[in-house]
ROKE-891802 format. One record per atom (N, C-alpha, C): residue number from 1; x, y, z. Coordinates in steps of 0.02 Angstrom, whole numbers, plus 32768, in hexadecimal, padded with zeros to 4 digits. Layout:
<rs>
@resi NUM; xx X; yy Y; zz Z
...
</rs>
This chain:
<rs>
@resi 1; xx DD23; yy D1BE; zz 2D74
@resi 1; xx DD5C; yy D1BA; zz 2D46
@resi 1; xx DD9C; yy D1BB; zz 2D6F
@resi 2; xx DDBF; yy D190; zz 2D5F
@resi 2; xx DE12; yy D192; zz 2D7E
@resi 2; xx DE44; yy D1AE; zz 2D3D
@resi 3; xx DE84; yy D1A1; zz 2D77
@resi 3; xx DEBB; yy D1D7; zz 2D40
@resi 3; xx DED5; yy D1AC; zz 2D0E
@resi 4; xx DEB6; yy D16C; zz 2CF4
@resi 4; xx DEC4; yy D153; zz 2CC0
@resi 4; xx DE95; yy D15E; zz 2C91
@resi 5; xx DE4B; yy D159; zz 2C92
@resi 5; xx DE25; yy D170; zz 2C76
@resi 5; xx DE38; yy D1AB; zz 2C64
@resi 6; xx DE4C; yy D1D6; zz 2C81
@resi 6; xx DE57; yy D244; zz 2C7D
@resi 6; xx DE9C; yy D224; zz 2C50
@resi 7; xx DEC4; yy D1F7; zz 2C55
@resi 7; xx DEFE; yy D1FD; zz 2C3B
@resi 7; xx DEE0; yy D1EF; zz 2BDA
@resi 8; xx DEAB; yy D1BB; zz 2BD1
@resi 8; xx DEB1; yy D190; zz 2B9E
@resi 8; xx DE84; yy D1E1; zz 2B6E
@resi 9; xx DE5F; yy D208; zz 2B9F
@resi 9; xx DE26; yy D23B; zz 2B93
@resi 9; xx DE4E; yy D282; zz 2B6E
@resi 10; xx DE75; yy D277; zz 2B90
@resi 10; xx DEB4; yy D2BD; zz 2B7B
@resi 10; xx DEE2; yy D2A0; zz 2B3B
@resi 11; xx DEDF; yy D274; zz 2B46
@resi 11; xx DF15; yy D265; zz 2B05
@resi 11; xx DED6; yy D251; zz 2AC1
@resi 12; xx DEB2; yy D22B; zz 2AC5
@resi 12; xx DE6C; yy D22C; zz 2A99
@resi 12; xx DE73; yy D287; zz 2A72
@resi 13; xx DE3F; yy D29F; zz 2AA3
@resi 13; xx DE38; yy D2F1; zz 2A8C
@resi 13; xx DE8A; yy D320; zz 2A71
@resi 14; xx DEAA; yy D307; zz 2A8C
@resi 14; xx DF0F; yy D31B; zz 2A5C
@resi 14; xx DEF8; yy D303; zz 2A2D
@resi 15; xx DEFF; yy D2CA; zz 2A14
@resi 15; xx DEE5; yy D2C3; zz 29CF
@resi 15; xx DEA9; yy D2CE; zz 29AC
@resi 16; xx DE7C; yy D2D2; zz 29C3
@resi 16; xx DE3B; yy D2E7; zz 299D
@resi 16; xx DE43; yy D339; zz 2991
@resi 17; xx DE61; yy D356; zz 29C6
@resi 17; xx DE49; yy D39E; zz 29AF
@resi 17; xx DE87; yy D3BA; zz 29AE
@resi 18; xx DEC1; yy D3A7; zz 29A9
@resi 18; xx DF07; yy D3D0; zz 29A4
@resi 18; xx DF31; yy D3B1; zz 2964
@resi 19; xx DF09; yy D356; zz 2960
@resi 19; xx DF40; yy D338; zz 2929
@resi 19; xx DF88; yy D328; zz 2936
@resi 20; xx DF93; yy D334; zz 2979
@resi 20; xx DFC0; yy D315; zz 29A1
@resi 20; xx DFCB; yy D2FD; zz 29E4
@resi 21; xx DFFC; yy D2CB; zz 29FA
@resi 21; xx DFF5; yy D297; zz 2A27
@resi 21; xx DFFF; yy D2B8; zz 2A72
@resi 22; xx DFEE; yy D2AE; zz 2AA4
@resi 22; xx DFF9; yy D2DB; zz 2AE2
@resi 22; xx E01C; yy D28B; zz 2B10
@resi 23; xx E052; yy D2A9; zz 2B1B
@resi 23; xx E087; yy D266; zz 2B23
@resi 23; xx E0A5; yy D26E; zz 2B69
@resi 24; xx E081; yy D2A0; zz 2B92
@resi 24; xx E09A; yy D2B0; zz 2BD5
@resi 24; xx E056; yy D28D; zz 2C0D
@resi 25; xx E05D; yy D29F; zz 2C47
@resi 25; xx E03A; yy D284; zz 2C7A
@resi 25; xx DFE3; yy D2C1; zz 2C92
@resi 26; xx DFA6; yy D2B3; zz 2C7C
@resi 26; xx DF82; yy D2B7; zz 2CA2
@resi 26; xx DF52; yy D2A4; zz 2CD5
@resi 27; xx DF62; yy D2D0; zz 2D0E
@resi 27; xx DF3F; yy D29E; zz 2D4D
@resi 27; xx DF02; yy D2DC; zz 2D7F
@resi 28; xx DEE6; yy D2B7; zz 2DA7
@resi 28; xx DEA7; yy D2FC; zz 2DC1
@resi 28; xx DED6; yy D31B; zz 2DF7
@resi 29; xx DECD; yy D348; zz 2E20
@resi 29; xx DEF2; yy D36E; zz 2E40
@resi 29; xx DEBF; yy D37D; zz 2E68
@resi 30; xx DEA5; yy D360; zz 2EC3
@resi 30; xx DE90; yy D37B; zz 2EE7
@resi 30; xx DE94; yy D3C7; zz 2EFA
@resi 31; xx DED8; yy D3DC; zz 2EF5
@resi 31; xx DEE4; yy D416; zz 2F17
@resi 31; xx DED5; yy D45F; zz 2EF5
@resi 32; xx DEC0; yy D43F; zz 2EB2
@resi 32; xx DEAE; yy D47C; zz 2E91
@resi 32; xx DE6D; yy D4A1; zz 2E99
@resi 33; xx DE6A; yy D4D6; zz 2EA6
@resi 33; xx DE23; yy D4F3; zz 2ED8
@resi 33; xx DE22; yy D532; zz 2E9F
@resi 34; xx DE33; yy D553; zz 2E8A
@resi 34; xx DE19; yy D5A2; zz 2E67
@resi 34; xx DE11; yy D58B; zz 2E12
@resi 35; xx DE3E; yy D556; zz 2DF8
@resi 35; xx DE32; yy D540; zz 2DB8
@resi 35; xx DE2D; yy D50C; zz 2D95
@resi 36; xx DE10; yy D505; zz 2D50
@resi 36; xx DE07; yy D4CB; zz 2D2D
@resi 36; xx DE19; yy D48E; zz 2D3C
@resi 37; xx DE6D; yy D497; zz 2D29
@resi 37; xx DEA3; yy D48A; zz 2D15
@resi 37; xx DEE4; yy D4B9; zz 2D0F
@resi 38; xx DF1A; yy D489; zz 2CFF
@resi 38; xx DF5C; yy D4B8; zz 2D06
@resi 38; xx DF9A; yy D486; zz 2CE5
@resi 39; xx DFB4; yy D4A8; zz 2CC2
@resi 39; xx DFF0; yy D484; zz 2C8D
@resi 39; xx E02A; yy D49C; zz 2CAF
@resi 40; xx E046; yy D45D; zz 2CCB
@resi 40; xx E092; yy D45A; zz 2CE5
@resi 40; xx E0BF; yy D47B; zz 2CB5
@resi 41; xx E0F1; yy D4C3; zz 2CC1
@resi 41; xx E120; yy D4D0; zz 2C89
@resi 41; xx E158; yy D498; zz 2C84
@resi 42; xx E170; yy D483; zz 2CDA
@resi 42; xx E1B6; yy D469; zz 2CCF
@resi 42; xx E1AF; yy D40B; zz 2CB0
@resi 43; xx E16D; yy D3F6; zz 2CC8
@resi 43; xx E161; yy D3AA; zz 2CC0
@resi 43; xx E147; yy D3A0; zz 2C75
@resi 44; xx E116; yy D3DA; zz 2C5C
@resi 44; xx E0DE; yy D3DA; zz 2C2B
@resi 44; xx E096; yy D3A9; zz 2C45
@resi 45; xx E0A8; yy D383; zz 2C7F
@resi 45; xx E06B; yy D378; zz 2C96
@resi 45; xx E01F; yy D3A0; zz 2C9A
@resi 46; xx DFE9; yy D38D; zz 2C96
@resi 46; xx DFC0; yy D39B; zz 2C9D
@resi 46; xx DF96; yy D395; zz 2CD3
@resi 47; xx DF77; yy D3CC; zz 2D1A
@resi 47; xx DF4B; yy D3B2; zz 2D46
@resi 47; xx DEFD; yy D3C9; zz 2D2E
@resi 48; xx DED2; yy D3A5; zz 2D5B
@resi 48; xx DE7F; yy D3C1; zz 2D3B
@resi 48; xx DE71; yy D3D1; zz 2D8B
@resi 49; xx DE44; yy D3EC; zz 2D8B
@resi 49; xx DE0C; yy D3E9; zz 2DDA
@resi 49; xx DDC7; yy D3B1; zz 2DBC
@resi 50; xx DDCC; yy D386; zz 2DF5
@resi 50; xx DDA9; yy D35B; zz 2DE5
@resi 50; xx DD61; yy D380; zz 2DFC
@resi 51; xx DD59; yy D39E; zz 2E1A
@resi 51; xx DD1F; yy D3CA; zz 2E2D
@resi 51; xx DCF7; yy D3E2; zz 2DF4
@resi 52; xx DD0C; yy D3EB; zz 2DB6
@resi 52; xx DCF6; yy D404; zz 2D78
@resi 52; xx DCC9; yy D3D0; zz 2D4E
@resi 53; xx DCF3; yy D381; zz 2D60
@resi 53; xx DCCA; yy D348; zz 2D48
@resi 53; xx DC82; yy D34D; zz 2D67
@resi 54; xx DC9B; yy D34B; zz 2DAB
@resi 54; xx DC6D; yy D339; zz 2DD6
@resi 54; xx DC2D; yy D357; zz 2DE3
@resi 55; xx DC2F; yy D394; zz 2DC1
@resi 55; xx DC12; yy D3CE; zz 2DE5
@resi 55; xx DBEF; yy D3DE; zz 2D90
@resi 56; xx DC10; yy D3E6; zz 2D6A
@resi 56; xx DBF6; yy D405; zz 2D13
@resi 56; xx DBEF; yy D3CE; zz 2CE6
@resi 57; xx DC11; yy D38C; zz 2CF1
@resi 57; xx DC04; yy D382; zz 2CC3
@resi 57; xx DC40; yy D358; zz 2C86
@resi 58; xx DC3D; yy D346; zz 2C6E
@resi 58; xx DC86; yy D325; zz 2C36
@resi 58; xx DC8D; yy D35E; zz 2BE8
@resi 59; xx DC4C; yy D371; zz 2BE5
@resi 59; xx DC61; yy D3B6; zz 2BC3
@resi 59; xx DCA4; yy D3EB; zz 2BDF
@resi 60; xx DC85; yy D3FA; zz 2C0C
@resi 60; xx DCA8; yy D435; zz 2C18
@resi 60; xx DCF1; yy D415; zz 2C3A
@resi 61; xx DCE6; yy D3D6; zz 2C3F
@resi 61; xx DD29; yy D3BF; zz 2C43
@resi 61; xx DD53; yy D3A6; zz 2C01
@resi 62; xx DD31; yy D3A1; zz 2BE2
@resi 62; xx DD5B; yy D3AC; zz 2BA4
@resi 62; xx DD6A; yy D3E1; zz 2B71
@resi 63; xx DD58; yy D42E; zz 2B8F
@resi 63; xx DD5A; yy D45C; zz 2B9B
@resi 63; xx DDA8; yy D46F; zz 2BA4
@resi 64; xx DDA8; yy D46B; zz 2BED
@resi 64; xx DDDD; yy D467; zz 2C05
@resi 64; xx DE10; yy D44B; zz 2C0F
@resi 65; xx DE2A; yy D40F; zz 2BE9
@resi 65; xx DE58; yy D3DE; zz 2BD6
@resi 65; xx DE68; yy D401; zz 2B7D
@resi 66; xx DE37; yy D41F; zz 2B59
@resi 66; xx DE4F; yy D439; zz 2B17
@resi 66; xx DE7A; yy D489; zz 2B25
@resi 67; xx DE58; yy D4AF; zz 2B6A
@resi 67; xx DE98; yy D4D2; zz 2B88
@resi 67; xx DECC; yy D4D1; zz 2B89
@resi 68; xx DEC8; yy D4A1; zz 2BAE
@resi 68; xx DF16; yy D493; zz 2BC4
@resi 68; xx DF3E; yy D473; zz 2B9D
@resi 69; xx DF21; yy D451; zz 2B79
@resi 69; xx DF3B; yy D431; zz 2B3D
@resi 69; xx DF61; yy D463; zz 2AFF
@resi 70; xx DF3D; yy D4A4; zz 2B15
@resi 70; xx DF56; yy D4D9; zz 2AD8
@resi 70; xx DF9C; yy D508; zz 2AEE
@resi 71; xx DF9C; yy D4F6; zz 2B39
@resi 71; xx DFDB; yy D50A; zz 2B49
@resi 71; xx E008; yy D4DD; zz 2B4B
@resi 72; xx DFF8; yy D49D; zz 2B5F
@resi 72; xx E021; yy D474; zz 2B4D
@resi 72; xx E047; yy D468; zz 2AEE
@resi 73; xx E011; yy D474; zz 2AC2
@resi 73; xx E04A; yy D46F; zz 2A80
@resi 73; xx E061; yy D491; zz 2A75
@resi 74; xx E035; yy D4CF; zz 2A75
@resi 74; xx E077; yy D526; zz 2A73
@resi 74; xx E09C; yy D51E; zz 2AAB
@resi 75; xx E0A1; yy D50F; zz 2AD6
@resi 75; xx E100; yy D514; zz 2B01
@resi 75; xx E117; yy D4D2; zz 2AF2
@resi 76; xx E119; yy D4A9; zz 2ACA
@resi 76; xx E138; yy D46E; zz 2AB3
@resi 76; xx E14A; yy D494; zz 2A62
@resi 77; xx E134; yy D4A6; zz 2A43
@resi 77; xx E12C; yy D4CF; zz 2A08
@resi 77; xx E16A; yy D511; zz 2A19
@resi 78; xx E171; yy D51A; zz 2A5B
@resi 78; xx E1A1; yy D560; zz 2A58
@resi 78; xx E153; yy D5A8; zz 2A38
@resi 79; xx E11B; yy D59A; zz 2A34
@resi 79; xx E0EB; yy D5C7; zz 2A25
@resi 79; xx E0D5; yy D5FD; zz 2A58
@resi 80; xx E0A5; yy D631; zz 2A75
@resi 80; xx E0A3; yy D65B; zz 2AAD
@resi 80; xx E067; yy D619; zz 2AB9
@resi 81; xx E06E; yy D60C; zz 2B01
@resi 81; xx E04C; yy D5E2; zz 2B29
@resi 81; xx E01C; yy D5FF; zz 2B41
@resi 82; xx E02D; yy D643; zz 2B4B
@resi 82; xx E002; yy D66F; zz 2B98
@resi 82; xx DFC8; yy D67D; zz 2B7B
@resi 83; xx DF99; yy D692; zz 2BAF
@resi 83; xx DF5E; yy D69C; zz 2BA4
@resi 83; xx DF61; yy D6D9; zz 2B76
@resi 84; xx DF8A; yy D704; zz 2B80
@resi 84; xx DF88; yy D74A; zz 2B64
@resi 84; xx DF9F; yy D754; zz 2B0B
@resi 85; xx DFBE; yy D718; zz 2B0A
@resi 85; xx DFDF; yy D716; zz 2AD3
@resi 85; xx DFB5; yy D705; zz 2A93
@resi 86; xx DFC0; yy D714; zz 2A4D
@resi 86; xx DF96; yy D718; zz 2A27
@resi 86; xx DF8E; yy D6D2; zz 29F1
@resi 87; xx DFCE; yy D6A2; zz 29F7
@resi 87; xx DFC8; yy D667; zz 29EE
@resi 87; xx DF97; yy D635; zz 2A16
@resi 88; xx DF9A; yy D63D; zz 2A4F
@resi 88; xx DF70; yy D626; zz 2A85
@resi 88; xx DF31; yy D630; zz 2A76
@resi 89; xx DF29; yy D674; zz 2A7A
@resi 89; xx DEC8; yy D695; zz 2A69
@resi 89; xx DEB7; yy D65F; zz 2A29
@resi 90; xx DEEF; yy D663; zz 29EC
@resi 90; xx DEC3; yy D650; zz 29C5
@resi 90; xx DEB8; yy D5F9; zz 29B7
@resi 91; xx DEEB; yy D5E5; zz 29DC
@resi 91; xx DEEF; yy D576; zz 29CF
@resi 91; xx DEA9; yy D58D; zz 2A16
@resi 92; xx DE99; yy D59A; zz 2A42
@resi 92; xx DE5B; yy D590; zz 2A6E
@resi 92; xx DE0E; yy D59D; zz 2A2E
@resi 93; xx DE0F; yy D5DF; zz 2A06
@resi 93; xx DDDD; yy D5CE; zz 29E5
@resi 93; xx DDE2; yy D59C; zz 29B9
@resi 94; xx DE1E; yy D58B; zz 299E
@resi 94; xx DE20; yy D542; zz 294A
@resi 94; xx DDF2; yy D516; zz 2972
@resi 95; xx DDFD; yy D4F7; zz 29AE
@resi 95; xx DDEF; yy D4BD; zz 29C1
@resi 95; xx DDB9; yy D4C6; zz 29F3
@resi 96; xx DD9F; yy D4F3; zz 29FF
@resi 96; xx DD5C; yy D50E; zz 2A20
@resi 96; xx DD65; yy D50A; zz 2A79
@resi 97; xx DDA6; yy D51A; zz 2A88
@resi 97; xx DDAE; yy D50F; zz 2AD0
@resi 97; xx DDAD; yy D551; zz 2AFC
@resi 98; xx DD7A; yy D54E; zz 2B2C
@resi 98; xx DD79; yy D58F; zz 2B66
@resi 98; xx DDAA; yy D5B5; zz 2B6F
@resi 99; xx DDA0; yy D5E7; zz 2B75
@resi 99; xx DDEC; yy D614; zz 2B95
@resi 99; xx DDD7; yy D619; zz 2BD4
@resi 100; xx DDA0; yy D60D; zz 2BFD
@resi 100; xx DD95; yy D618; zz 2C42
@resi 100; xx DD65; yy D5D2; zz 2C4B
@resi 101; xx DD82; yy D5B5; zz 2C78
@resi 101; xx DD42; yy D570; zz 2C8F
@resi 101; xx DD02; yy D599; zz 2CBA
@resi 102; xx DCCC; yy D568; zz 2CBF
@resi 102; xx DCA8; yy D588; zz 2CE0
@resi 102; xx DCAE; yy D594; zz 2D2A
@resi 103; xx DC82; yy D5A5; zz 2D48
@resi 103; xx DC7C; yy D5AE; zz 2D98
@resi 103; xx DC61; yy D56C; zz 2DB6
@resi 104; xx DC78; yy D54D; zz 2DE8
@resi 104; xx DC5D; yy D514; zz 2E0C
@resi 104; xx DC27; yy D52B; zz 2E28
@resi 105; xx DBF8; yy D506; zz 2E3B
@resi 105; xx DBC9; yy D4FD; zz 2E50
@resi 105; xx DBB7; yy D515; zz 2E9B
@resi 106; xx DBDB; yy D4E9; zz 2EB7
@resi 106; xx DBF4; yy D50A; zz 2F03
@resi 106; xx DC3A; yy D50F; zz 2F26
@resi 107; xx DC3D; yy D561; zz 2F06
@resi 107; xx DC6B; yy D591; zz 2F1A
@resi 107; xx DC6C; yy D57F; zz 2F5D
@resi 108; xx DCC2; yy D57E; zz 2F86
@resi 108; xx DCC4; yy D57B; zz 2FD3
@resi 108; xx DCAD; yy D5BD; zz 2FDD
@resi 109; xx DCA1; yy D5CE; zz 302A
@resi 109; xx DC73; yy D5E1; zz 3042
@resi 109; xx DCB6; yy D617; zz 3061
@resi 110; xx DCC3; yy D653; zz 305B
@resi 110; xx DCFD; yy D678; zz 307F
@resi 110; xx DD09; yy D675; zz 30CA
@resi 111; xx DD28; yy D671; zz 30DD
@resi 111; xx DD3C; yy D65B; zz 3131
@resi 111; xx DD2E; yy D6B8; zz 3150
@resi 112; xx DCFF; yy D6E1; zz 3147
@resi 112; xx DCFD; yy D70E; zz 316A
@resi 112; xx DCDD; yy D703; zz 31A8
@resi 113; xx DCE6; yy D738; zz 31DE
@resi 113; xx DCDC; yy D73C; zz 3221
@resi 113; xx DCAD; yy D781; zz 321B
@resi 114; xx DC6A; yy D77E; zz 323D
@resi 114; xx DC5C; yy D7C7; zz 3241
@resi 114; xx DC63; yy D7DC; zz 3278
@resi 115; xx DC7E; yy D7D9; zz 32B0
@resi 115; xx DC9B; yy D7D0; zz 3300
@resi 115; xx DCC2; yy D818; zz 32E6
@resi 116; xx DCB8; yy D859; zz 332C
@resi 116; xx DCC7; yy D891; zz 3339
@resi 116; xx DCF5; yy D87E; zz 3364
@resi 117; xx DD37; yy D88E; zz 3370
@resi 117; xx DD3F; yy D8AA; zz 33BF
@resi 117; xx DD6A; yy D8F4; zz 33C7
@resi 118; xx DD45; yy D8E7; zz 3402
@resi 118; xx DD47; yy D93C; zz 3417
@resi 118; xx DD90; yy D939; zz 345B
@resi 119; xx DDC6; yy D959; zz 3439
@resi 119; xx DDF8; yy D970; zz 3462
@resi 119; xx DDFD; yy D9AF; zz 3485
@resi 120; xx DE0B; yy D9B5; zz 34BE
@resi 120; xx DDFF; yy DA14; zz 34CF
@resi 120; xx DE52; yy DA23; zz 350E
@resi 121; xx DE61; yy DA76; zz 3506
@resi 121; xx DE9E; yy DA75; zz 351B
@resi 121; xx DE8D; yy DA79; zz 356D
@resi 122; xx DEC9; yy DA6B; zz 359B
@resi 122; xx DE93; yy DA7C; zz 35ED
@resi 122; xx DEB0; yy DABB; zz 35F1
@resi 123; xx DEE1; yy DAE5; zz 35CA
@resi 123; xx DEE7; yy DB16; zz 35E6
@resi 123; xx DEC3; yy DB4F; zz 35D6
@resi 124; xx DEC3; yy DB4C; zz 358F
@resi 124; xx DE97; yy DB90; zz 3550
@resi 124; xx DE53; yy DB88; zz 354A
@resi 125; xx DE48; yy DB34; zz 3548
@resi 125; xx DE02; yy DB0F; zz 352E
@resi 125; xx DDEF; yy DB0A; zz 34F4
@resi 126; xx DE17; yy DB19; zz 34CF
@resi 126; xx DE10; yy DB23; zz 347E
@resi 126; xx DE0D; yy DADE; zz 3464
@resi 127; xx DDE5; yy DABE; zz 344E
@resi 127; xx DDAB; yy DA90; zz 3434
@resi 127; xx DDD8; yy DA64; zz 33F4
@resi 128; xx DDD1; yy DA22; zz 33FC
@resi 128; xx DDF1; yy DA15; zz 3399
@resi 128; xx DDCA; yy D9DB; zz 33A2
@resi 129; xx DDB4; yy D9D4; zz 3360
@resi 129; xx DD8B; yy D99D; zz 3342
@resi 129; xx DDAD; yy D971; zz 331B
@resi 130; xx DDBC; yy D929; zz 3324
@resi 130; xx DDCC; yy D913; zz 32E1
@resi 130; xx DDB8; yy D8C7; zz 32E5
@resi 131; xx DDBB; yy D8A6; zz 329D
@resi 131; xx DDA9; yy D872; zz 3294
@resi 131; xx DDD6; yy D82A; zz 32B2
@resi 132; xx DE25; yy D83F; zz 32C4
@resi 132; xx DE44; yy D81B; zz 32CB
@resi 132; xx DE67; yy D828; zz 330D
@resi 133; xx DE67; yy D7FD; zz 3344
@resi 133; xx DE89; yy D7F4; zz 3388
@resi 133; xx DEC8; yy D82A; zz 3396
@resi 134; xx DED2; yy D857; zz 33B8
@resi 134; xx DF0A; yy D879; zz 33CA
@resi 134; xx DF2D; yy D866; zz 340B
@resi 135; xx DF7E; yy D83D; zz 33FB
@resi 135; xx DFA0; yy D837; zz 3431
@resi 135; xx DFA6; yy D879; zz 345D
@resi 136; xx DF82; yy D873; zz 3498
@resi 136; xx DF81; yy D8BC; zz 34CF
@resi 136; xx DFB9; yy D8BB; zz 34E6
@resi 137; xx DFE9; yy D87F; zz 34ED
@resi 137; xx E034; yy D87F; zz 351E
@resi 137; xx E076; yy D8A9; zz 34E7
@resi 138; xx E051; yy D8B9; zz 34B6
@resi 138; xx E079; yy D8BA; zz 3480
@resi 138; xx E06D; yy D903; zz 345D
@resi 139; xx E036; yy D919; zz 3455
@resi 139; xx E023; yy D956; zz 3420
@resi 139; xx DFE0; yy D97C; zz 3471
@resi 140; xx DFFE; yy D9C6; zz 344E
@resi 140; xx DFF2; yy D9F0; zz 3493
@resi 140; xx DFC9; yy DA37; zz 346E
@resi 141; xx DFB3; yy DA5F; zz 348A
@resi 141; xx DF89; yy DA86; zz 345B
@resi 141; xx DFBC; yy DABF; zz 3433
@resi 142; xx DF95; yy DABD; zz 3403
@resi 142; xx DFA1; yy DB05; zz 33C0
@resi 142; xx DFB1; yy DB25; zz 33D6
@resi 143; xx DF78; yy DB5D; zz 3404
@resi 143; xx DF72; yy DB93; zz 3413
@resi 143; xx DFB4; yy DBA4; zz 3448
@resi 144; xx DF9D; yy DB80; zz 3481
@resi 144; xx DFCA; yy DB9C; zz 34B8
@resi 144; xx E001; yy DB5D; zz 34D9
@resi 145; xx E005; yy DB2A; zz 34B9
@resi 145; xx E02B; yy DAED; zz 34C3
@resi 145; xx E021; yy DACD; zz 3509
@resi 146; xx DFC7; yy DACA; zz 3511
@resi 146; xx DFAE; yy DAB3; zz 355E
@resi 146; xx DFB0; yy DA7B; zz 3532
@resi 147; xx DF95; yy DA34; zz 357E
@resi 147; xx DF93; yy D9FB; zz 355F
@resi 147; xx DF5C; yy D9EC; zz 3563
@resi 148; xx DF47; yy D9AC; zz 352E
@resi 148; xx DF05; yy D9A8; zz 350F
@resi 148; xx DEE0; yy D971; zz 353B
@resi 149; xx DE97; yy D97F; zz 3542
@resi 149; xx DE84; yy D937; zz 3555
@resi 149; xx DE45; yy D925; zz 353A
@resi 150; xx DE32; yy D8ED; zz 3537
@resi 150; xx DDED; yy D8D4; zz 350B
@resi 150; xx DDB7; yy D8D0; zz 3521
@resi 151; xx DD7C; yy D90B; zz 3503
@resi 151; xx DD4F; yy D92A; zz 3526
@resi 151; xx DD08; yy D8E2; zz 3519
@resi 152; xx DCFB; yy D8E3; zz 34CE
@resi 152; xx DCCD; yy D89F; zz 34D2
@resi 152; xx DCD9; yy D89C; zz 3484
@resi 153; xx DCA4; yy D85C; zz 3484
@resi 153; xx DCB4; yy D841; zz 342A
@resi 153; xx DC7C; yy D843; zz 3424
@resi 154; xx DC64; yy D86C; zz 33D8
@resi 154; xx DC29; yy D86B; zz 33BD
@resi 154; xx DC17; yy D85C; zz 3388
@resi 155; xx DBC4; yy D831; zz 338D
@resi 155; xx DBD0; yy D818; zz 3365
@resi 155; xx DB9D; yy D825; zz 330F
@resi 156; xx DBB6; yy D80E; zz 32E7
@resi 156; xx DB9F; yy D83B; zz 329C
@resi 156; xx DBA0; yy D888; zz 32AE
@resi 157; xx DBA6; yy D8A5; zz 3262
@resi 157; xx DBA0; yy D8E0; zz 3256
@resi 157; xx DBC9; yy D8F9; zz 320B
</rs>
């Protein structure tokens, strides 16, 4: 599907399930990584994650186009838009639209390191562990303000 198709798809479902016309721009949005979709306040545009097509399905993408769609007429409406708001809660059940999309399929993978390293002072010897690199030319010990040097890196734990 391209963003004319998503365009002809969003304005279709405005009228089928709102009874009114959706007269602004929707297009897919690579960069969107944690959600659905997301309704421009200042444009009224509409973006999707195309990952949701791709991955769930045209259900749950039309799911998430009746979302956004519900903030889009309540803040055109002057109505509470926000999720929290109680106009909102209730145009999401009239028209049977999610308040949370689902979970993708394959979640990125967190960029952790399980890599130790072990810093120690040369004067006291007092020991520090941490996950992240310590400039030695720069930071000097706690205890007795000897300077630090890097004993070894270990690894998991």
């Amino acid at each position: 599907m391209e963003d004319k198709e998503l365009q002809k798809l969003v304005e279709k479902v405005s009228i089928e399930s709102f009874g009114k016309p959706f007269r602004h721009k929707a297009s897919f949005n690579s960069r969107l990584r944690s959600t659905g979709g997301r309704y421009l306040l200042g444009t009224h545009n509409i973006d999707i994650n195309k990952k949701y097509l791709d991955q769930l399905g045209l259900n749950e993408l039309i799911g998430i186009i009746k979302h956004e769609l519900c903030h889009y007429h309540l803040h055109l409406e002057g109505k509470g838009y926000q999720h929290r708001d109680s106009d909102f809660k209730m145009l999401l059940k009239k028209v049977g639209a999610p308040r949370f999309c689902s979970p993708l399929l394959d979640k990125p993978k967190k960029r952790t390191s399980n890599k130790i390293l072990l810093y120690q002072c040369t004067k006291c010897h007092q020991q520090y562990k941490r996950k992240r690199s310590i400039d030695i030319s720069r930071y000097v010990c706690g205890k007795c303000r000897g300077k630090l040097k890097k004993v070894i890196e270990l690894q998991g734990q």
